[in-house]
N, C-alpha and C positions, 0 to 999 in steps of 0.2 A: 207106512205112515200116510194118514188120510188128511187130506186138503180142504176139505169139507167144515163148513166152519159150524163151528158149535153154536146149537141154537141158544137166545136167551132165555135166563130163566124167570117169567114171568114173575110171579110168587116173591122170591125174593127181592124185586123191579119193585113189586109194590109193597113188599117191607119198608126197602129202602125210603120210598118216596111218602110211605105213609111218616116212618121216624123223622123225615125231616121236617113236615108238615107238624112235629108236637102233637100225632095221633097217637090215641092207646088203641090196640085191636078192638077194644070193646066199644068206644065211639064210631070206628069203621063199621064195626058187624051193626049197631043202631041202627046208622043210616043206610045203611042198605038191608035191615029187618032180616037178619040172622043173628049167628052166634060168637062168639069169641073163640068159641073152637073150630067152631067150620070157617072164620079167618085162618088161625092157624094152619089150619090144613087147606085153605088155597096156597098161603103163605111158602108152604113146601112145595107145591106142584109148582114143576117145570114151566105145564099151559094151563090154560084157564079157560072157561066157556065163555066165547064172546059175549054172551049176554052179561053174563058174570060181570066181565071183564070192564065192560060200559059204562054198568051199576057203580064198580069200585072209583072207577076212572072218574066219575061225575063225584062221588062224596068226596075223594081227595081233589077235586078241582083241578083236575089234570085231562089233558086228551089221551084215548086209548094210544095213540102213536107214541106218546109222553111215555106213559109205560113200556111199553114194547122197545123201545129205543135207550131203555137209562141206561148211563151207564157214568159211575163214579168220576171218570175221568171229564166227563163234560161238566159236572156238578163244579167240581174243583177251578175249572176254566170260566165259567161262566163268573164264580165269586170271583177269582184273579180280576176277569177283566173288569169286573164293576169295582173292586178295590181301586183298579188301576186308573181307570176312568173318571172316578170321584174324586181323587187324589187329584188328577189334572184339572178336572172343569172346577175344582174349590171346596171340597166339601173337607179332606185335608189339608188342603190350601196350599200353592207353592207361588204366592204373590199376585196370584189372577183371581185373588177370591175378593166375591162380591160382599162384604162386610162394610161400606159404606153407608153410613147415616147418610137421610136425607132434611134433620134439622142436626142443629148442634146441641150436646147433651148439657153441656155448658147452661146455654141458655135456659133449657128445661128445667134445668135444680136451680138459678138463680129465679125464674117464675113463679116453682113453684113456692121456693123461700119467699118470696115478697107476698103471696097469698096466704101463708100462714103467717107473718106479718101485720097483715091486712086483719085476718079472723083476729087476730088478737086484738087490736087496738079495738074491731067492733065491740068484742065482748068485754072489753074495758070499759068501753065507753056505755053500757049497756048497765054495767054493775055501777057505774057513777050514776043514770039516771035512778038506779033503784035506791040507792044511798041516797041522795038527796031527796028523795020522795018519800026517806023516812022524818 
């Protein structure tokens, strides 16, 4: 039994990280000026040519260590804790959420009602001058 720990598999690293990113293989292989099949076939390989590997790492917006390092279980962590996170500082809200006006909405609809008010009596008063001036 060997202790030796199993290398990552590149390829699939940036499967993964392209699918999460809502990439087709064929917008990856664009910007890095190949093909949808020569993605595929990085896609299977274990390693990848640094250079390659830079190229890919930059069109998905990712650093090469990003790649090299994925791994499902961090993906899964990272959302937990921004779930968890956002739920606390308000975004879920559990009483500490910032949702305070800083006028009262009260006043706003009773404003803007007295301004539509207002337009009306002008254009009342507009259709009497024209009535009279007949």
């Amino acid at each position: 039994m060997s202790t030796t720990a199993k290398p990552k598999h590149i390829g699939r690293n940036i499967s993964r990280i392209r699918e999460l990113r809502g990439m087709k293989q064929e917008i990856l292989a664009e910007a890095i000026g190949t093909s949808q099949k020569a993605i595929s076939v990085i896609e299977s390989n274990e390693t990848i040519d640094p250079e390659k590997l830079a190229q890919i790492a930059k069109a998905l917006g990712v650093s090469v260590e990003t790649i090299e390092s994925f791994s499902e279980e961090n993906v899964f962590n990272f959302f937990n804790n921004f779930y968890d996170n956002s739920a606390n500082n308000g975004a879920q809200g559990s009483g500490d959420t910032n949702n305070s006006c800083t006028f009262n909405p009260l006043d706003k609809v009773v404003e803007l009602y007295e301004r539509l008010v207002q337009a009306e009596k002008d254009k009342n008063e507009y259709l009497e001058k024209l009535l009279k001036g007949k």
